[in-house]
PDBQT receptor file of N, H, CA, C and O in Angstrom, charges set to zero:
ATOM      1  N   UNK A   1      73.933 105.653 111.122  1.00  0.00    +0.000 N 
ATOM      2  CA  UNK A   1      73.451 106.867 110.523  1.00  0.00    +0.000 C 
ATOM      3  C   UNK A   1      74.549 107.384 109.588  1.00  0.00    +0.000 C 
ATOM      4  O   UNK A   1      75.760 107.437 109.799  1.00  0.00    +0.000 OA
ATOM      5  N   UNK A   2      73.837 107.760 108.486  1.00  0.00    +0.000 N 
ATOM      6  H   UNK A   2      72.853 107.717 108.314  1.00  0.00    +0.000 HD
ATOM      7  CA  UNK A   2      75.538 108.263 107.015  1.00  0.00    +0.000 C 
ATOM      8  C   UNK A   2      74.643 109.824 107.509  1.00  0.00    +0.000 C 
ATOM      9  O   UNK A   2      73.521 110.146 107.901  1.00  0.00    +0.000 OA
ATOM     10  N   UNK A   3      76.170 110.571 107.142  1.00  0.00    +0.000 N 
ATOM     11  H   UNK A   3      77.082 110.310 106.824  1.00  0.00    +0.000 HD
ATOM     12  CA  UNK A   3      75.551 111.767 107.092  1.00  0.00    +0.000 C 
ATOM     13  C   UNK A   3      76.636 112.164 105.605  1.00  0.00    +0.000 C 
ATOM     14  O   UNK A   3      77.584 111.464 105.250  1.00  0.00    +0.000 OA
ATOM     15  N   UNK A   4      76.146 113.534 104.879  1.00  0.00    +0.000 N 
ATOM     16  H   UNK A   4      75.376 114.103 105.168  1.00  0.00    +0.000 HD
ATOM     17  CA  UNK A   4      76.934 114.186 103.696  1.00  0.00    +0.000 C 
ATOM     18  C   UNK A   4      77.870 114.745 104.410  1.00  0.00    +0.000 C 
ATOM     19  O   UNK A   4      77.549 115.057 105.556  1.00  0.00    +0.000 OA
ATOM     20  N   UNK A   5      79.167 115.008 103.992  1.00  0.00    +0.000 N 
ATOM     21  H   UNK A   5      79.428 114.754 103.061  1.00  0.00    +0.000 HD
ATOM     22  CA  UNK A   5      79.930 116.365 104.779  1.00  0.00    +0.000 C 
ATOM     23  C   UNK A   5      80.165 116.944 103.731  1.00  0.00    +0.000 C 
ATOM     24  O   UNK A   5      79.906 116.546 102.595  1.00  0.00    +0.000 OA
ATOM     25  N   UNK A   6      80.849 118.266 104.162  1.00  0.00    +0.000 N 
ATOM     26  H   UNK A   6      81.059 118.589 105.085  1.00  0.00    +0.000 HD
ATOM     27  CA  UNK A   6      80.901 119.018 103.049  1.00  0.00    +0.000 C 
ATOM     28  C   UNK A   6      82.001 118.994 101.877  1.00  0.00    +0.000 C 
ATOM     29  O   UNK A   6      81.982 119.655 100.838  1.00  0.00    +0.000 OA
ATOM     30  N   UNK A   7      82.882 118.144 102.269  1.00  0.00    +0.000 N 
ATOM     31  H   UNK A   7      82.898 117.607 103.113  1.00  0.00    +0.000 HD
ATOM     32  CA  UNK A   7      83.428 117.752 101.299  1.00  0.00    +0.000 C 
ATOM     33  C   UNK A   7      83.391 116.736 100.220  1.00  0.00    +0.000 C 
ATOM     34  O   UNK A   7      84.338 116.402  99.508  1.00  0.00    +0.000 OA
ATOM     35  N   UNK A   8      81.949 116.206 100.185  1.00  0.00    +0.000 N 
ATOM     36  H   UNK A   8      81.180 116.478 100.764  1.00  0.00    +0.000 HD
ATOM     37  CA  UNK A   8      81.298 115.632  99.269  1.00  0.00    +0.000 C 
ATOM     38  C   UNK A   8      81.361 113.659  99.875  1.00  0.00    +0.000 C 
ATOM     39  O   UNK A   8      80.559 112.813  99.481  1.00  0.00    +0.000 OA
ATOM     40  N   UNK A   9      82.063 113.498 100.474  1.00  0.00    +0.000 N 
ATOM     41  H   UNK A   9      82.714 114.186 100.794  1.00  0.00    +0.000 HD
ATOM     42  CA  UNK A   9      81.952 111.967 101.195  1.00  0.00    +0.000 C 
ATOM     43  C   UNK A   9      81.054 111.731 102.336  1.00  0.00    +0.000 C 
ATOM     44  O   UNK A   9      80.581 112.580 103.091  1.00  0.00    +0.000 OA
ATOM     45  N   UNK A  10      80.919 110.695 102.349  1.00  0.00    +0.000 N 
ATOM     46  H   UNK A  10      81.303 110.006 101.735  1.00  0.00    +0.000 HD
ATOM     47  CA  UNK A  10      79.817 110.628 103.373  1.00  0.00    +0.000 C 
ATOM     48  C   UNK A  10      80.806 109.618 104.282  1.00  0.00    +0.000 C 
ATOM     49  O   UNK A  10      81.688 108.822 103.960  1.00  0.00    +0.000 OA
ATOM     50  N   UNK A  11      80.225 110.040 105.603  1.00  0.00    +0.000 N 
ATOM     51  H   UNK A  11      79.509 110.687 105.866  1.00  0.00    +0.000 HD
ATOM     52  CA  UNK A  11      80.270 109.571 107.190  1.00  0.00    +0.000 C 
ATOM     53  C   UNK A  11      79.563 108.688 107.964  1.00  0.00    +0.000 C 
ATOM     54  O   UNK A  11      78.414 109.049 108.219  1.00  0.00    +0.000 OA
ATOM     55  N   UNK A  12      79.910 107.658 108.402  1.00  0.00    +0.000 N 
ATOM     56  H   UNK A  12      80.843 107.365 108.195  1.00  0.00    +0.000 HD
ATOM     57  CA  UNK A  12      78.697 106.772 108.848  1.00  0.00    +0.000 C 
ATOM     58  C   UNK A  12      79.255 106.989 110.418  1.00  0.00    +0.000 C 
ATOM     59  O   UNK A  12      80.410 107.339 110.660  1.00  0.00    +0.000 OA
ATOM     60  N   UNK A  13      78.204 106.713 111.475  1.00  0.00    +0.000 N 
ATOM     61  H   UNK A  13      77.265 106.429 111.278  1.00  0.00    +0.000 HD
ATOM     62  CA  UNK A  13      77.985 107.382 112.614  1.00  0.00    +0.000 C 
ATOM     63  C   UNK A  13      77.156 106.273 113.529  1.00  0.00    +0.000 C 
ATOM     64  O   UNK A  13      76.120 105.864 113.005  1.00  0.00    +0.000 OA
ATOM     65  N   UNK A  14      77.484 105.753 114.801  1.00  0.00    +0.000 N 
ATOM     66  H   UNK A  14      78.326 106.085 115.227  1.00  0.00    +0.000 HD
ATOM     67  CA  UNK A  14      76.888 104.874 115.133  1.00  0.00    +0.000 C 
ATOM     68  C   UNK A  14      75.552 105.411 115.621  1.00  0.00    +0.000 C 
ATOM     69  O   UNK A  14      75.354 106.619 115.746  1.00  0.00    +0.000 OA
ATOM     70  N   UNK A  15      74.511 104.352 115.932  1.00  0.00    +0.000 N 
ATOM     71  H   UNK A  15      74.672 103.370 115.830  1.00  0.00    +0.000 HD
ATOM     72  CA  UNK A  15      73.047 104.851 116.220  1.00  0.00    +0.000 C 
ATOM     73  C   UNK A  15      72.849 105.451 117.729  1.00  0.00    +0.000 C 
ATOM     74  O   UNK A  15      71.902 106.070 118.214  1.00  0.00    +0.000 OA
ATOM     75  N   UNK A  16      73.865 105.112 118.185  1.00  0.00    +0.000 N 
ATOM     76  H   UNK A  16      74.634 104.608 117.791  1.00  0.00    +0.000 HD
ATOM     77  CA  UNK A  16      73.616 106.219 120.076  1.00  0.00    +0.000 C 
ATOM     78  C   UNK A  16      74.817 106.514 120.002  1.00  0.00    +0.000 C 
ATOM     79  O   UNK A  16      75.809 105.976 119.510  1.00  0.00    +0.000 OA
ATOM     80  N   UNK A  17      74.605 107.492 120.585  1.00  0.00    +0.000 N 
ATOM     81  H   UNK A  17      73.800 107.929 120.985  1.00  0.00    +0.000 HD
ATOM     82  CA  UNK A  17      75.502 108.510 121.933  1.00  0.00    +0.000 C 
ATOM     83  C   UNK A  17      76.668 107.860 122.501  1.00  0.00    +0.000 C 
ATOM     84  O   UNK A  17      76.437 106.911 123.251  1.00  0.00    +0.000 OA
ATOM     85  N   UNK A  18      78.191 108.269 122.237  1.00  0.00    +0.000 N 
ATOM     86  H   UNK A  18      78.379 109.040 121.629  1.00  0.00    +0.000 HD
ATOM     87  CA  UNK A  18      79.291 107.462 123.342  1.00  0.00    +0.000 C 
ATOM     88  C   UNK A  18      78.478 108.352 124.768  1.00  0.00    +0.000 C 
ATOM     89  O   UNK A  18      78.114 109.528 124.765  1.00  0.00    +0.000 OA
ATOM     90  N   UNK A  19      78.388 107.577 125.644  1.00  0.00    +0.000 N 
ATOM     91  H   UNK A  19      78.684 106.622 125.646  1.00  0.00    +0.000 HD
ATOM     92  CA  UNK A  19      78.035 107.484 127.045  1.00  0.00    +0.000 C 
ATOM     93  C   UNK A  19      79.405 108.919 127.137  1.00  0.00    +0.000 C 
ATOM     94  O   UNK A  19      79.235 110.136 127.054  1.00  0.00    +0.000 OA
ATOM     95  N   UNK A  20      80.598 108.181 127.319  1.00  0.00    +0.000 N 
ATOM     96  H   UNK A  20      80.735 107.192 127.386  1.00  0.00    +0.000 HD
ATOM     97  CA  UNK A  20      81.263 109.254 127.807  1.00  0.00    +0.000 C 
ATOM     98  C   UNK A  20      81.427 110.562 127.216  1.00  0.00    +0.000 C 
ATOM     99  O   UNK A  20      81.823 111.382 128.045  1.00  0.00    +0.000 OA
ATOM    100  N   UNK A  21      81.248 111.041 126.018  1.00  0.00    +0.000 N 
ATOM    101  H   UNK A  21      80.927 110.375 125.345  1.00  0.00    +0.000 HD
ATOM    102  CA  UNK A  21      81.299 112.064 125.266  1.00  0.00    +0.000 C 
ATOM    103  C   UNK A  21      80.022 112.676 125.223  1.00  0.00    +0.000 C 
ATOM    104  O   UNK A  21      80.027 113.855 125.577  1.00  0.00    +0.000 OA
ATOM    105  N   UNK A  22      78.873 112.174 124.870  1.00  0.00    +0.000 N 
ATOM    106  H   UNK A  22      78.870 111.216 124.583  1.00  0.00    +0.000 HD
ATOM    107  CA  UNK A  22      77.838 112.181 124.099  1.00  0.00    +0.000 C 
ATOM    108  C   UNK A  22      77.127 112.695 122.885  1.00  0.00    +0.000 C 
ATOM    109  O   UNK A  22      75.999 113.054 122.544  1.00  0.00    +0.000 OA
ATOM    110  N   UNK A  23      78.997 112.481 122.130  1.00  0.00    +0.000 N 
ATOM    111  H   UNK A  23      79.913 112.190 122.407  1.00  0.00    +0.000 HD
ATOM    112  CA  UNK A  23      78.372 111.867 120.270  1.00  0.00    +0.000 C 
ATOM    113  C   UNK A  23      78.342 111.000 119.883  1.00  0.00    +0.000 C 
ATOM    114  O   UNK A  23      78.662 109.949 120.436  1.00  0.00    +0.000 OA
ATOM    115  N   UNK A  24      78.009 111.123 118.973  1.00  0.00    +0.000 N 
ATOM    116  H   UNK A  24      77.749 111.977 118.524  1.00  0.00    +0.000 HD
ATOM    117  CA  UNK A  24      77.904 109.881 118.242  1.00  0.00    +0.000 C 
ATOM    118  C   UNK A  24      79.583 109.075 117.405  1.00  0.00    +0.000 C 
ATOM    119  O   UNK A  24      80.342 109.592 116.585  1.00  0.00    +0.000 OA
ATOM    120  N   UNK A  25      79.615 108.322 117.757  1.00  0.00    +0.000 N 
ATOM    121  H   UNK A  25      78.998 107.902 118.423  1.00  0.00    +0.000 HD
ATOM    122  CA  UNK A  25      80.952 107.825 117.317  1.00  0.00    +0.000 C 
ATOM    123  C   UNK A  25      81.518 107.679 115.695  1.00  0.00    +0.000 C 
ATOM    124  O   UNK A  25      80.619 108.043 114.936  1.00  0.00    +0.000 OA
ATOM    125  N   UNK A  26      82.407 107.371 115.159  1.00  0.00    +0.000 N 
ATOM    126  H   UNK A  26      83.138 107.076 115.775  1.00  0.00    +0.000 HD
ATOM    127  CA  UNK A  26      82.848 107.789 114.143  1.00  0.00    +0.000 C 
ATOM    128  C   UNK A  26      82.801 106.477 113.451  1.00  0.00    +0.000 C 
ATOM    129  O   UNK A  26      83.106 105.607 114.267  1.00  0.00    +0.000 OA
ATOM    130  N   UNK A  27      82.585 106.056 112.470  1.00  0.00    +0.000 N 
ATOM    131  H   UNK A  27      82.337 106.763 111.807  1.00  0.00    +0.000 HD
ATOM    132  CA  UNK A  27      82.738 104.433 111.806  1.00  0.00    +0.000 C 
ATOM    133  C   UNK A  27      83.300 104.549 110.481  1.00  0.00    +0.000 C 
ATOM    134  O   UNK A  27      83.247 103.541 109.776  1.00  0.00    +0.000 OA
ATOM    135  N   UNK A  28      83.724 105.386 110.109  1.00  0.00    +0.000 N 
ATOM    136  H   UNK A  28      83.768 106.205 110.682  1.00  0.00    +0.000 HD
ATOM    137  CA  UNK A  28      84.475 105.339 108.886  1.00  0.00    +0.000 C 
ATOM    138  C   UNK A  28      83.699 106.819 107.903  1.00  0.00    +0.000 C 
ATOM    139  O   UNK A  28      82.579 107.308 108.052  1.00  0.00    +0.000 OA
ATOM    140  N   UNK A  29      84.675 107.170 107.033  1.00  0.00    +0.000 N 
ATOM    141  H   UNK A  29      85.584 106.773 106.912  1.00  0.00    +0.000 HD
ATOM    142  CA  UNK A  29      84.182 107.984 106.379  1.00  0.00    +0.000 C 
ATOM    143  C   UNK A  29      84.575 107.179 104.665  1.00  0.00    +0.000 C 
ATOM    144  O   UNK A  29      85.499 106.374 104.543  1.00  0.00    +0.000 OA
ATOM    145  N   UNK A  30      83.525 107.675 103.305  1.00  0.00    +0.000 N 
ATOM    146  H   UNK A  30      82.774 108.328 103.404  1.00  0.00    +0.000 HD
ATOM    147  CA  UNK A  30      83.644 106.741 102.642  1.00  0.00    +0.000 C 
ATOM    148  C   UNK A  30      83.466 107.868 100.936  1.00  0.00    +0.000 C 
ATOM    149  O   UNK A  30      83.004 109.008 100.878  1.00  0.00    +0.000 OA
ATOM    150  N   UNK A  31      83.650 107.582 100.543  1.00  0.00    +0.000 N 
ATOM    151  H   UNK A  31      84.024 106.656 100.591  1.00  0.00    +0.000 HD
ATOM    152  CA  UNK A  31      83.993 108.049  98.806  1.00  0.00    +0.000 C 
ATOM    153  C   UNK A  31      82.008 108.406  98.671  1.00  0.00    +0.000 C 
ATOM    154  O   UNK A  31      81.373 109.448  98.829  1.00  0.00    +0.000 OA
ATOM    155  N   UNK A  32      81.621 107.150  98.357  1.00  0.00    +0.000 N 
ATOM    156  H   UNK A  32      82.137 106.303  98.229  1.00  0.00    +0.000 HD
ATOM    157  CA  UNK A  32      80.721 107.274  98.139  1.00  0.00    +0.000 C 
ATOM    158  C   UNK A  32      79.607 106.455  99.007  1.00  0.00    +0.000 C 
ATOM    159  O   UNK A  32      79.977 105.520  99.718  1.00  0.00    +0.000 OA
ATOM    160  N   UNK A  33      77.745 106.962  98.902  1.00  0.00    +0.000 N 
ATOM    161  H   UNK A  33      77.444 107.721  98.325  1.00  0.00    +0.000 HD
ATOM    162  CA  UNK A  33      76.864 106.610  99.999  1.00  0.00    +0.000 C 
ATOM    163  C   UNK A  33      76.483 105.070  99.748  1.00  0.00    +0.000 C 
ATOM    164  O   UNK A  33      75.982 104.400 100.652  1.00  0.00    +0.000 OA
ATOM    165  N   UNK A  34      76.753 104.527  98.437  1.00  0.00    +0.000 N 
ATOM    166  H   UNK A  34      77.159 105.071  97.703  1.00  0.00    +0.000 HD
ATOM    167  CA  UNK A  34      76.764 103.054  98.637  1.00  0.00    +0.000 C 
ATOM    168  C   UNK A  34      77.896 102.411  99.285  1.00  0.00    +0.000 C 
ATOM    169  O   UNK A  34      77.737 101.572 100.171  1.00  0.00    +0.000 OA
ATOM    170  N   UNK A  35      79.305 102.873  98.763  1.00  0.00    +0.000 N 
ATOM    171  H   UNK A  35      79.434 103.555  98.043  1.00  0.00    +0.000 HD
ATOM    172  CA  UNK A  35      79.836 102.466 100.241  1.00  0.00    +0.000 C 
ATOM    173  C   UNK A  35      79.794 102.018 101.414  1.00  0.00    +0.000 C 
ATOM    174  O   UNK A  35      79.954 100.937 101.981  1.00  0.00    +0.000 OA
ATOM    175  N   UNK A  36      79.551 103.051 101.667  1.00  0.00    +0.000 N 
ATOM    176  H   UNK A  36      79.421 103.930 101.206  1.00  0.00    +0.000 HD
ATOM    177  CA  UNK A  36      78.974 103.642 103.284  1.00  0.00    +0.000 C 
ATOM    178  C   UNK A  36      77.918 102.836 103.631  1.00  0.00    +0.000 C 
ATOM    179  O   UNK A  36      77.970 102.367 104.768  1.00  0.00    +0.000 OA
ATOM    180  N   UNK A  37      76.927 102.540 102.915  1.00  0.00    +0.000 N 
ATOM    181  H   UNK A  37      76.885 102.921 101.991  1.00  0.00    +0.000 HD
ATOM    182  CA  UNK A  37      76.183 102.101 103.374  1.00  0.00    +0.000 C 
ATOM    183  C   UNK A  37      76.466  99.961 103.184  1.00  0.00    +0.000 C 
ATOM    184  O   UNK A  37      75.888  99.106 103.855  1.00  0.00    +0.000 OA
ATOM    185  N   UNK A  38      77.320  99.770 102.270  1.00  0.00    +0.000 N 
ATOM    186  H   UNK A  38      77.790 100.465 101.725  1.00  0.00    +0.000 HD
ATOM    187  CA  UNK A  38      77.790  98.116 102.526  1.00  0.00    +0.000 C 
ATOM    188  C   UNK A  38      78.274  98.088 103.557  1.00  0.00    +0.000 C 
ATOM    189  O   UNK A  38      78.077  97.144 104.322  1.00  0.00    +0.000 OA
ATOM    190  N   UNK A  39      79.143  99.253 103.902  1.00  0.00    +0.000 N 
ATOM    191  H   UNK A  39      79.303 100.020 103.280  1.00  0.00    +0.000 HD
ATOM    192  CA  UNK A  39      79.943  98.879 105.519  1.00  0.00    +0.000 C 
ATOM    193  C   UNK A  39      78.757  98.963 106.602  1.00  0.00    +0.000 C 
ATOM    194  O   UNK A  39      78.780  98.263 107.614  1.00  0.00    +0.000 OA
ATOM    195  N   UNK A  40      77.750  99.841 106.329  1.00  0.00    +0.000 N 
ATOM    196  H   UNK A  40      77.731 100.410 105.506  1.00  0.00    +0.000 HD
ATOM    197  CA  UNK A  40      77.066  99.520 107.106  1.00  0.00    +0.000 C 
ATOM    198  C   UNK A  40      76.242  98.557 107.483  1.00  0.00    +0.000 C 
ATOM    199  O   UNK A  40      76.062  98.383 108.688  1.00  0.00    +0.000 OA
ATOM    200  N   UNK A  41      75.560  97.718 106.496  1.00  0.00    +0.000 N 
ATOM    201  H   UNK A  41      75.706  97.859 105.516  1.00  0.00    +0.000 HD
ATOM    202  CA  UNK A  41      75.653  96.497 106.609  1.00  0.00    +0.000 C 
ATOM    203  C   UNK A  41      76.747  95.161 106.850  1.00  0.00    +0.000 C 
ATOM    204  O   UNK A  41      76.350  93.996 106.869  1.00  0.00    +0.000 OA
ATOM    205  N   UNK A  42      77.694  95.424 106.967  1.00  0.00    +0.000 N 
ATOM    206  H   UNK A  42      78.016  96.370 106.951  1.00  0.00    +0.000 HD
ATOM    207  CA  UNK A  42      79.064  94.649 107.398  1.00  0.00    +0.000 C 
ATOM    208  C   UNK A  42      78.839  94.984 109.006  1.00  0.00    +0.000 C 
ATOM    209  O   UNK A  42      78.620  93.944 109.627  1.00  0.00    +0.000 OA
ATOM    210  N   UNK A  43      78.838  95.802 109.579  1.00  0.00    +0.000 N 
ATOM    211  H   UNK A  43      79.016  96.646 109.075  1.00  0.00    +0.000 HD
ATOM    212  CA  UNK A  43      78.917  96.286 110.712  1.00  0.00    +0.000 C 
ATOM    213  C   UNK A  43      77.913  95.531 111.141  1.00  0.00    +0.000 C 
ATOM    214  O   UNK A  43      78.290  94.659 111.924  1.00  0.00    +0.000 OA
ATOM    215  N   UNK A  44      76.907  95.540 110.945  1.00  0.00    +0.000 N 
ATOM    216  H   UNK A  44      76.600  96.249 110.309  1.00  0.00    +0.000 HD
ATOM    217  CA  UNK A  44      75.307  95.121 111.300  1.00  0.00    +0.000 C 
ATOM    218  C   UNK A  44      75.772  93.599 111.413  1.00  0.00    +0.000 C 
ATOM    219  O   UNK A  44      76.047  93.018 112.462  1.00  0.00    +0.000 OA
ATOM    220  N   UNK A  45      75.795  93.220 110.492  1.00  0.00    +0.000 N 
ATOM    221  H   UNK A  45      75.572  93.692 109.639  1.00  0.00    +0.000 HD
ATOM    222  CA  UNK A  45      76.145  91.511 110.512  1.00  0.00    +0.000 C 
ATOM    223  C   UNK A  45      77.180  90.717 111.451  1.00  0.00    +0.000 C 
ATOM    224  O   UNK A  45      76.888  89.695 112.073  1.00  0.00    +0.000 OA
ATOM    225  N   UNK A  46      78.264  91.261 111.455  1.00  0.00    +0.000 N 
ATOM    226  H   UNK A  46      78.501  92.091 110.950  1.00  0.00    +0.000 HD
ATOM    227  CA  UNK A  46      79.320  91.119 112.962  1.00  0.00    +0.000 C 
ATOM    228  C   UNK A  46      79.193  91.648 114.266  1.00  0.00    +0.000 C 
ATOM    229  O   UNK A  46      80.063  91.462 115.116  1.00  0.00    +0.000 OA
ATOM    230  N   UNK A  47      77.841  92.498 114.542  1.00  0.00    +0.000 N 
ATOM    231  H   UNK A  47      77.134  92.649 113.851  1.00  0.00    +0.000 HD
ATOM    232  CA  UNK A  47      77.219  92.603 115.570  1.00  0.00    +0.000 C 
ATOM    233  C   UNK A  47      76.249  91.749 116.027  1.00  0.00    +0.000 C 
ATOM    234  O   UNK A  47      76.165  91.678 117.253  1.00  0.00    +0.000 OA
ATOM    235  N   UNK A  48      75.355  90.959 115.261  1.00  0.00    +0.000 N 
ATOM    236  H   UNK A  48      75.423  91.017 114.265  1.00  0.00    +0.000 HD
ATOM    237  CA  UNK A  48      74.489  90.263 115.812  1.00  0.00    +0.000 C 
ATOM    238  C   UNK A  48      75.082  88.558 115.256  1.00  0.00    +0.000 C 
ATOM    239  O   UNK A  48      74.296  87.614 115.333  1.00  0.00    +0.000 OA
ATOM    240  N   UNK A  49      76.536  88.349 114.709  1.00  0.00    +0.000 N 
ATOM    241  H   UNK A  49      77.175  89.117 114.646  1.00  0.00    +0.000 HD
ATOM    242  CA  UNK A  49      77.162  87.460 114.737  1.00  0.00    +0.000 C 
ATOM    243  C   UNK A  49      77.322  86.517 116.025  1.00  0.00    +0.000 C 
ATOM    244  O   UNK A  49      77.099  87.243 116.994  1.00  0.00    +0.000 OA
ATOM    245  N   UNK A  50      77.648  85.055 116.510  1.00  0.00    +0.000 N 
ATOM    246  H   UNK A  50      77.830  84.466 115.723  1.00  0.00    +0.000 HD
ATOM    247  CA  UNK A  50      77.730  84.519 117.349  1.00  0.00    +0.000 C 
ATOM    248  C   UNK A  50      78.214  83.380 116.951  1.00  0.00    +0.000 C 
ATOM    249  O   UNK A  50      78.434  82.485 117.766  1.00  0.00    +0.000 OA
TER     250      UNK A  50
């Protein structure tokens, strides 16, 4: 999940809840939402990697 912050960069945010906290975890914050969103596909791809 990217969210805006208010300082104009966007935040990418994993899709559940840390169990022990229950936020959402932090994955990088990024200049801009294409950015953000290649890493998020990077992320995606080394998760279902094997």
């Amino acid at each position: 999940m990217i969210r805006k912050l208010a300082s104009g960069k966007y935040r990418l945010y994993s899709s559940q809840p840390d169990p022990r906290t229950g936020k959402r975890r932090n994955l990088g914050t990024f200049p801009t939402l294409a950015r953000a969103k290649q890493h998020e596909r990077a992320i995606q791809f080394f998760k279902r990697r094997r």
